[in-house]
NUKOL-127522 format. One line per field, with one value per residue (C-alpha): residue number from 1; chain; residue in three letters; x, y, z. Coordinates in steps of 0.02 Angstrom, whole numbers, padded with zeros to 5 digits. Layout:
i: NUM,...
ch: A,...
aa: ALA,...
X: X,...
Y: Y,...
Z: Z,...
This chain:
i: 1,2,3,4,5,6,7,8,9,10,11,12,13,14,15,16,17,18,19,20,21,22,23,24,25,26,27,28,29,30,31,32,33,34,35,36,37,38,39,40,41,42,43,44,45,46,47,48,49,50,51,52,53,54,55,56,57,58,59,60,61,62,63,64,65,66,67,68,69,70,71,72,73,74,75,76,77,78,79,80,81,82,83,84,85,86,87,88,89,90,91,92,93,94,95,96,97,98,99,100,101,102,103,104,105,106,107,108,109,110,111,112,113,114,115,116,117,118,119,120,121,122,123,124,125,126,127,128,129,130,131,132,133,134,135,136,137,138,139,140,141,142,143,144,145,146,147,148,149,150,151,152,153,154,155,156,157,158,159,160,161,162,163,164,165,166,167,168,169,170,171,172,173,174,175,176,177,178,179,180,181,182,183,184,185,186,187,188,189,190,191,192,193,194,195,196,197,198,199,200,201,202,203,204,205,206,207,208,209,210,211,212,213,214,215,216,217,218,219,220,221,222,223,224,225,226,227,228,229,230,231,232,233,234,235,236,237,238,239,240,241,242,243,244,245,246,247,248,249,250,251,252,253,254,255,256,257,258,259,260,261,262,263,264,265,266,267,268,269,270,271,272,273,274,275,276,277,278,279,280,281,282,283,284,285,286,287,288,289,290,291,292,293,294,295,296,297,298,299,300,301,302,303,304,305,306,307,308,309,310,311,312,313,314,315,316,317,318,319,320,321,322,323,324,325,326,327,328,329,330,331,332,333,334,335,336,337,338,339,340,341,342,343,344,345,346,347,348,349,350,351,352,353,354,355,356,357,358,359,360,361,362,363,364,365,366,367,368,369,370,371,372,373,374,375,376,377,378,379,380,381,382,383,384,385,386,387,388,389,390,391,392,393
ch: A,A,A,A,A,A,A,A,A,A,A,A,A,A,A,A,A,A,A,A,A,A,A,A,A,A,A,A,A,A,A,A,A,A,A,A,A,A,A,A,A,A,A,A,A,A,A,A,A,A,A,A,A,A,A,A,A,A,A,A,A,A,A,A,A,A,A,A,A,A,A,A,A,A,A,A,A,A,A,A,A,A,A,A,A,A,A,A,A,A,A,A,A,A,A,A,A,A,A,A,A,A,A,A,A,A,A,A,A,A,A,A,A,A,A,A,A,A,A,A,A,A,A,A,A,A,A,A,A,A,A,A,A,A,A,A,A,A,A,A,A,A,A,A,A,A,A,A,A,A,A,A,A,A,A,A,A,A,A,A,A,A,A,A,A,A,A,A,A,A,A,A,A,A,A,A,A,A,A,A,A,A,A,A,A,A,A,A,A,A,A,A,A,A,A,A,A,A,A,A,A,A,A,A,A,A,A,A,A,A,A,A,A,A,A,A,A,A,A,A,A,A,A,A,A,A,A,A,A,A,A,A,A,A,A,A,A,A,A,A,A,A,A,A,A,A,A,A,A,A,A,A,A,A,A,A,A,A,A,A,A,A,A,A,A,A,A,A,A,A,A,A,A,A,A,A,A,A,A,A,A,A,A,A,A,A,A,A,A,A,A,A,A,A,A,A,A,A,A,A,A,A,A,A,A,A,A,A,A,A,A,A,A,A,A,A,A,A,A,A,A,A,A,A,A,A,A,A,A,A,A,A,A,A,A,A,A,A,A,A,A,A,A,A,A,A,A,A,A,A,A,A,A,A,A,A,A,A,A,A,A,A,A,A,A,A,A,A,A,A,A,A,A,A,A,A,A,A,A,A,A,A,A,A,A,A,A,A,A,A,A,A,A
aa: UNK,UNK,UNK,UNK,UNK,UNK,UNK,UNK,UNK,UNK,UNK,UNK,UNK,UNK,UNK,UNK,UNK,UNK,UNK,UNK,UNK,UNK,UNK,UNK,UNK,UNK,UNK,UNK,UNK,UNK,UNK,UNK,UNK,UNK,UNK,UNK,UNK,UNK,UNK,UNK,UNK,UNK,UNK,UNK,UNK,UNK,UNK,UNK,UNK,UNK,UNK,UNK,UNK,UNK,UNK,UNK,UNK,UNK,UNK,UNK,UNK,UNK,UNK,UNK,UNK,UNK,UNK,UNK,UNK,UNK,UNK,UNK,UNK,UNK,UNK,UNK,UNK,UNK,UNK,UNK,UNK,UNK,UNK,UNK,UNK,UNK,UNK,UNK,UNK,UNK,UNK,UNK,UNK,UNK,UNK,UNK,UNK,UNK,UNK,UNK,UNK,UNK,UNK,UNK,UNK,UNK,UNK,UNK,UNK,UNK,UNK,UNK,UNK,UNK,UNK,UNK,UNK,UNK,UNK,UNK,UNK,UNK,UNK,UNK,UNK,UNK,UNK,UNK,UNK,UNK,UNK,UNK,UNK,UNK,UNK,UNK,UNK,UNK,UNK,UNK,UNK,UNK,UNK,UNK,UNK,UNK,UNK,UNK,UNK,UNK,UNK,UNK,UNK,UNK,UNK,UNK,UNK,UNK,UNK,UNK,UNK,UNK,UNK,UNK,UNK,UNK,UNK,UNK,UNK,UNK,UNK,UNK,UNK,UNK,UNK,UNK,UNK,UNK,UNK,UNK,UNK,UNK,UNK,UNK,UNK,UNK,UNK,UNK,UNK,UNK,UNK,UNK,UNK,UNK,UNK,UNK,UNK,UNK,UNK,UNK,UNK,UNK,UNK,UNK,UNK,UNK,UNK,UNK,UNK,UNK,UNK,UNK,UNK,UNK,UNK,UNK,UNK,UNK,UNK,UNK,UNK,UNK,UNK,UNK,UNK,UNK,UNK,UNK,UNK,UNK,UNK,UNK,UNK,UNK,UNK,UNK,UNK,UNK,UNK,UNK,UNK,UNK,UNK,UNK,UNK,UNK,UNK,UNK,UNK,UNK,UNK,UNK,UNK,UNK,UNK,UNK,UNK,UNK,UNK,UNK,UNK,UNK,UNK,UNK,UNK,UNK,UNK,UNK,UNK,UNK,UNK,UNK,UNK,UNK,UNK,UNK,UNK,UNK,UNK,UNK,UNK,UNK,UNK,UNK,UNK,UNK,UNK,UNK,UNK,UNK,UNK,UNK,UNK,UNK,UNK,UNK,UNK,UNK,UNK,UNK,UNK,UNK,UNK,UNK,UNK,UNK,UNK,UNK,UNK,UNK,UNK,UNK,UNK,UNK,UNK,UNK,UNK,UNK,UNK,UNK,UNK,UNK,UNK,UNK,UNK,UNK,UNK,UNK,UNK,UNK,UNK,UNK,UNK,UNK,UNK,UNK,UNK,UNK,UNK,UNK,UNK,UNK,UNK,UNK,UNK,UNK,UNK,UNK,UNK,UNK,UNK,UNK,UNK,UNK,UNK,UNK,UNK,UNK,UNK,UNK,UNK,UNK,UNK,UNK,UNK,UNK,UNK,UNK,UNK,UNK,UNK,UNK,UNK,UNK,UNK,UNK,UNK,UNK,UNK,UNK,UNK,UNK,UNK,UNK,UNK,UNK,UNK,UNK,UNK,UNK,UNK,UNK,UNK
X: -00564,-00634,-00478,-00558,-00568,-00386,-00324,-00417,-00355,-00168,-00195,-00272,-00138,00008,-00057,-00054,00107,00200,00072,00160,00337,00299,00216,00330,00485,00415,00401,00588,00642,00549,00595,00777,00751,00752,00565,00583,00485,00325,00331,00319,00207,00086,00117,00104,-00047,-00189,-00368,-00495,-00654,-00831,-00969,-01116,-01032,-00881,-00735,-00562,-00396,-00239,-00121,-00127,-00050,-00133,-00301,-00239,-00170,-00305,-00457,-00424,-00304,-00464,-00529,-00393,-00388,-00571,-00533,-00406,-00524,-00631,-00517,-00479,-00649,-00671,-00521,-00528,-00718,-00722,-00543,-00371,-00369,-00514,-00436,-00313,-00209,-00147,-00137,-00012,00150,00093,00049,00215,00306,00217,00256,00439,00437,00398,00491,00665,00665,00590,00742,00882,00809,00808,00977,01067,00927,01026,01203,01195,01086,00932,00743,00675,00504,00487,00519,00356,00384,00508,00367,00234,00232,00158,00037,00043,00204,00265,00145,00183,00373,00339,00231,00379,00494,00396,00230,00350,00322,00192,00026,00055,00170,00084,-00072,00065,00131,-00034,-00098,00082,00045,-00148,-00071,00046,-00077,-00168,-00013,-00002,-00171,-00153,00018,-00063,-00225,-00095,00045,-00016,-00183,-00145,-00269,-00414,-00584,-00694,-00855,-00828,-00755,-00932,-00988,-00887,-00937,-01094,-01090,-01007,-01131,-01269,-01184,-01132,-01320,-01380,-01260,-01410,-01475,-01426,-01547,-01490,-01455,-01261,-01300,-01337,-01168,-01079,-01172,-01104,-00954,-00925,-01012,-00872,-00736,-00794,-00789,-00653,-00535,-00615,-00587,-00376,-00390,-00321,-00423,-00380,-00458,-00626,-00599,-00565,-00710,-00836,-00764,-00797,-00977,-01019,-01120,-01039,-01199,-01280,-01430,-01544,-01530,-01364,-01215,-01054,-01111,-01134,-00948,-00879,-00991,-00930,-00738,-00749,-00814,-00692,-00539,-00497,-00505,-00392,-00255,-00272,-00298,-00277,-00144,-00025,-00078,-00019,00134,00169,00139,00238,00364,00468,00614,00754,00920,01073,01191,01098,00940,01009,01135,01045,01016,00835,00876,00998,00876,00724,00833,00922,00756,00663,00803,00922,00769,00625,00720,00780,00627,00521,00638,00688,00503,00471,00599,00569,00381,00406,00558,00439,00304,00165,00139,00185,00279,00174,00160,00265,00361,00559,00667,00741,00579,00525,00698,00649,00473,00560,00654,00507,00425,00550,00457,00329,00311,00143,00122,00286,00299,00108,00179,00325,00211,00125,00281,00347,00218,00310,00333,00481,00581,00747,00666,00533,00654,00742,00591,00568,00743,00767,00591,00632,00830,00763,00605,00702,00862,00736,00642,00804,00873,00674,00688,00867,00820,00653,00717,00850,00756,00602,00781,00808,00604,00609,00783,00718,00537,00625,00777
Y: 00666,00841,00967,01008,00798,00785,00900,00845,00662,00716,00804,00641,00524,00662,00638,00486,00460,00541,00427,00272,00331,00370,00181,00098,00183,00154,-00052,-00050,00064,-00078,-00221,-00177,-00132,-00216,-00236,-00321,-00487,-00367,-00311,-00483,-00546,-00402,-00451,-00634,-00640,-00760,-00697,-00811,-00743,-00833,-00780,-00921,-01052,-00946,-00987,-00931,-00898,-00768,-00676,-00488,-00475,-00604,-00529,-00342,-00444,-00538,-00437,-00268,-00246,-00288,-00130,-00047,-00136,-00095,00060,00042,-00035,00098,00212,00116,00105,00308,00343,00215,00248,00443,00508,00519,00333,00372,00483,00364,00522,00537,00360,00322,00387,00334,00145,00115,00221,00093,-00049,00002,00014,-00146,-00248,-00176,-00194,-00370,-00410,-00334,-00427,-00591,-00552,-00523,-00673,-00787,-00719,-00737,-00871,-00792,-00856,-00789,-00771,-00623,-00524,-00452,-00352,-00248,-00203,-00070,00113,00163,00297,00402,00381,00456,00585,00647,00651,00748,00882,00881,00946,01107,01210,01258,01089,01103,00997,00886,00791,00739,00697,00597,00512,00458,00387,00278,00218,00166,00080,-00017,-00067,-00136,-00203,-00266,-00346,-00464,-00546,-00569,-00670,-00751,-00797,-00812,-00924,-01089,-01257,-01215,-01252,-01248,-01262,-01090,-01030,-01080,-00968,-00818,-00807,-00821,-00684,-00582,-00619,-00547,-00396,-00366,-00406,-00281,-00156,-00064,-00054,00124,00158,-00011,00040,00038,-00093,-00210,-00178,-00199,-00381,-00433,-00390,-00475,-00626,-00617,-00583,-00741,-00858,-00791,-00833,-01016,-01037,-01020,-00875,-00687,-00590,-00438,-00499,-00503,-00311,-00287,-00386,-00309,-00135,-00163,-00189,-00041,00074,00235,00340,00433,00376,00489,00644,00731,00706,00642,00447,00300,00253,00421,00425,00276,00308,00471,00380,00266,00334,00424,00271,00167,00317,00350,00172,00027,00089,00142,-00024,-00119,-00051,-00085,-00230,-00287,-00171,-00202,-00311,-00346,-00275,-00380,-00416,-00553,-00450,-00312,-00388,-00559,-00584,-00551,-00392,-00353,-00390,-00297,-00136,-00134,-00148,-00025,00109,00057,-00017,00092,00246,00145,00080,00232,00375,00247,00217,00386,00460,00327,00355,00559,00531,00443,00566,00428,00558,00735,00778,00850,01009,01130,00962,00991,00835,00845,00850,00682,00592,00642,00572,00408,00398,00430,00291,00170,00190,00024,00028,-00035,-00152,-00203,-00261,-00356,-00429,-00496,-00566,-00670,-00735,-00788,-00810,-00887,-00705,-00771,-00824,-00741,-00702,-00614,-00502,-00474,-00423,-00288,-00238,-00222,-00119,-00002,00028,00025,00165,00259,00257,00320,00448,00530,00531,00581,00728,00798,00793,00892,01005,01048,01071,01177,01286,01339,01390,01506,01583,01612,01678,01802,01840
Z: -00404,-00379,-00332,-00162,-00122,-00177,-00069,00068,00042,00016,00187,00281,00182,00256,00423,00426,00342,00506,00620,00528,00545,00741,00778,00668,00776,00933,00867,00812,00968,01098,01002,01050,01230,01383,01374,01195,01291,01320,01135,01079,01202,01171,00984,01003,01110,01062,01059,01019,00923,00942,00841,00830,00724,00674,00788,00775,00871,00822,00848,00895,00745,00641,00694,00621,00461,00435,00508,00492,00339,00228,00289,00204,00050,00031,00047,-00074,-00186,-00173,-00219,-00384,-00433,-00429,-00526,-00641,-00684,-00651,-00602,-00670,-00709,-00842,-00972,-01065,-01114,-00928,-00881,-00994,-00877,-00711,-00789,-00860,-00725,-00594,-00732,-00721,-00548,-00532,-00643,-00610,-00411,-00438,-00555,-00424,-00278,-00380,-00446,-00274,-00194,-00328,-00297,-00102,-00096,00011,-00053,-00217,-00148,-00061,-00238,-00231,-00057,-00192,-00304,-00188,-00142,00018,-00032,00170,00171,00007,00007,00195,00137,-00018,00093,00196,00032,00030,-00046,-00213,-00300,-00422,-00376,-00521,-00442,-00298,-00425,-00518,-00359,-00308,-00458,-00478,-00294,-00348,-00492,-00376,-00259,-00428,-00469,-00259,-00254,-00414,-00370,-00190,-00287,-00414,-00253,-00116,-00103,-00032,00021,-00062,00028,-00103,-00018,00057,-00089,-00180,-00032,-00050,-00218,-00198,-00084,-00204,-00356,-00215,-00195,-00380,-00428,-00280,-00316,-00441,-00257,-00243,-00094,00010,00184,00235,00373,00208,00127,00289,00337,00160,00175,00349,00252,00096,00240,00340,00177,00126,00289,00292,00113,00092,00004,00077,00135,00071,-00087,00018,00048,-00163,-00199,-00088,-00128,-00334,-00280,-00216,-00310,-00380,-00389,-00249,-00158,-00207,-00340,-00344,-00231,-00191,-00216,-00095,-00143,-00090,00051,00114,00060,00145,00329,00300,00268,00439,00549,00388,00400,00571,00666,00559,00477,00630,00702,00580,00565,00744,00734,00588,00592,00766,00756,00840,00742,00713,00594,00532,00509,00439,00315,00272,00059,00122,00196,00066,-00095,-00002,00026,-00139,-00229,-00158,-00162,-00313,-00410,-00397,-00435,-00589,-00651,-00609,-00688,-00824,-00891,-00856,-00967,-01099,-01122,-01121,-01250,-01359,-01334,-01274,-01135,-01085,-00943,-00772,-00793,-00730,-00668,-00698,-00735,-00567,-00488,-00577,-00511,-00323,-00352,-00416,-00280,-00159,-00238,-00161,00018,00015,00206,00214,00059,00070,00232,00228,00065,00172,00310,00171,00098,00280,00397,00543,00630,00733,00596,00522,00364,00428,00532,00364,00268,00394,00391,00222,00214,00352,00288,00086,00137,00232,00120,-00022,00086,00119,-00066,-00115,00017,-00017,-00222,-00197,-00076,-00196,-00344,-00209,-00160,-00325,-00364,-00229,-00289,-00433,-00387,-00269,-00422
């Protein structure tokens, strides 16, 4: 990414950060009122989609999981595809930290919600809720800790979160695909081999790219696998050049239309959605709960900082520069806020939306994100205090 397009994305993902926060409070703050039956009949309510021979009834909230989420994980994809062919993902040199930061992040939060799962005797498969970072929110909390901090971090931060959602995305293909159809599965890939094949196609109107990926979205749903794999797929197909002579690229093009309406409507909706539920002891203190929370704030701090220090103590990679030690533990612990992933990851692992799990997966992401915003906040604010102390000694 260009400086000027980084910026400009840290200052849509910010926005949208706080947009979260607000939609996901006013879920919790209704799911607890007297009006709690509206929420979850507004939630619950079937709609039934018709399209020729396509025919299909959900949820309010199974239509936002399953329909639009894939618009943000092609977005997501396309934002993997520019930095790993032409952004901070390509130079080997730098990918070194945030890859085995993520990789630490991962593994350690994934251990201490199996570990207390075991101990208290809660489910072992909703480990993988443990493992994301929510790219908005992180980024709008580490806006929040002041202009001071040097840009590397938030260039650090964001590239950890890509490599999460990388990280996301493969234990959703390798988990959670169930009842194989394989007829439409013979379909969706054929509809990906089109694309892929057309993808030279630099001059191929958008209308093209969008009726194939409704096609790979449509196969996909019929065939048992998620569809937020249709939204990967289609999103590594796109071309990376620019239609014609020089410019941004049909992938930037389209990541740049995009990426408003993601941060700024699918985004917010999903999190109301999946977010509201009602709090009780049993939510809040269930091993679910318990195993979420304790991964996301005990273990990502862990894992990050941990594999952070180790691969700068055995100089594999430099530190950010102008990054203080102090600076890299607050960015750890802002890495424990996997709102978005976490809590989709959840939904997977127990779809039945009225169940006590469920309402412990979102306890135990909203107690574990907001736990590690606060620590995130109070370190980086510290360590911003002391810059301007000394810039005005």
């Amino acid at each position: 990414m260009s400086r000027r397009s980084t910026l400009e994305f840290l200052k849509t993902e910010t926005g949208s950060g706080l947009l979260l926060a607000a939609a996901a409070l006013v879920a919790i703050v209704w799911a607890n009122s007297p009006f709690a039956g509206a929420y979850d009949a507004l939630t619950r309510h079937p709609v039934a989609v018709r399209v020729g021979p396509f025919a299909e009834v959900m949820s309010v909230t199974g239509w936002v999981k399953t329909a639009l989420m894939p618009v943000f994980f092609f977005v997501v994809g396309l934002e993997i595809k520019q930095e790993v062919l032409r952004g901070e993902l390509a130079n080997p040199r730098r990918l070194a930290l945030p890859v085995l930061a993520a990789l630490g992040g991962a593994a350690v939060p994934a251990l201490i919600y199996l570990g207390l799962s075991a101990g208290l005797g809660g489910p072992a498969k909703a480990w993988p809720a443990t493992t994301a970072t929510d790219i908005a929110f992180a980024l709008a909390a580490l806006a929040l800790a002041g202009p001071r901090l040097p840009p590397t971090l938030r260039i650090f931060l964001l590239t950890l979160a890509i490599v999460d959602d990388v990280l996301a995305v493969l234990l959703i293909a390798l988990l959670y695909t169930h009842d194989l159809r394989f007829p439409m599965l013979a379909g969706a890939a054929a509809t990906v081999a089109v694309l892929a094949a057309m993808s030279r196609w630099r001059t191929a109107p958008y209308s093209f790219w969008a009726v194939g990926g409704l096609l790979l979205w449509g196969f996909t749903l019929k065939s048992g696998i998620n569809t937020s794999l249709a939204g990967i797929a289609a999103a590594f197909c796109l071309p990376l050049e620019p239609k014609r002579g020089a410019g941004p690229g049909v992938l930037a093009e389209t990541m740049e239309a995009l990426h408003p309406y993601v941060a700024f409507l699918i985004l917010p909706l999903f999190a109301f959605t999946a977010a509201g539920f009602r709090i009780s002891p049993q939510a809040l203190l269930g091993p679910v709960s318990l195993g979420i929370a304790a991964g996301l704030f005990l273990g990502k701090q862990i894992g990050v900082f941990g594999a952070t220090s180790l691969v700068i103590g055995l100089k594999w990679a430099r530190r950010p520069t102008g990054a203080k030690w102090l600076e890299l533990y607050g960015l750890s612990a802002l890495a424990g806020v996997g709102f978005t992933m976490s809590l989709y990851i959840g939904a997977l692992a127990f779809p039945d939306a009225d169940g006590l799990d469920q309402a412990q997966v979102r306890a135990g992401v909203v107690l574990g994100s907001i736990a590690s915003v606060l620590l995130g906040l109070a370190v980086l604010g510290l360590s911003a205090a002391r810059r301007a102390r000394d810039a005005d000694a």
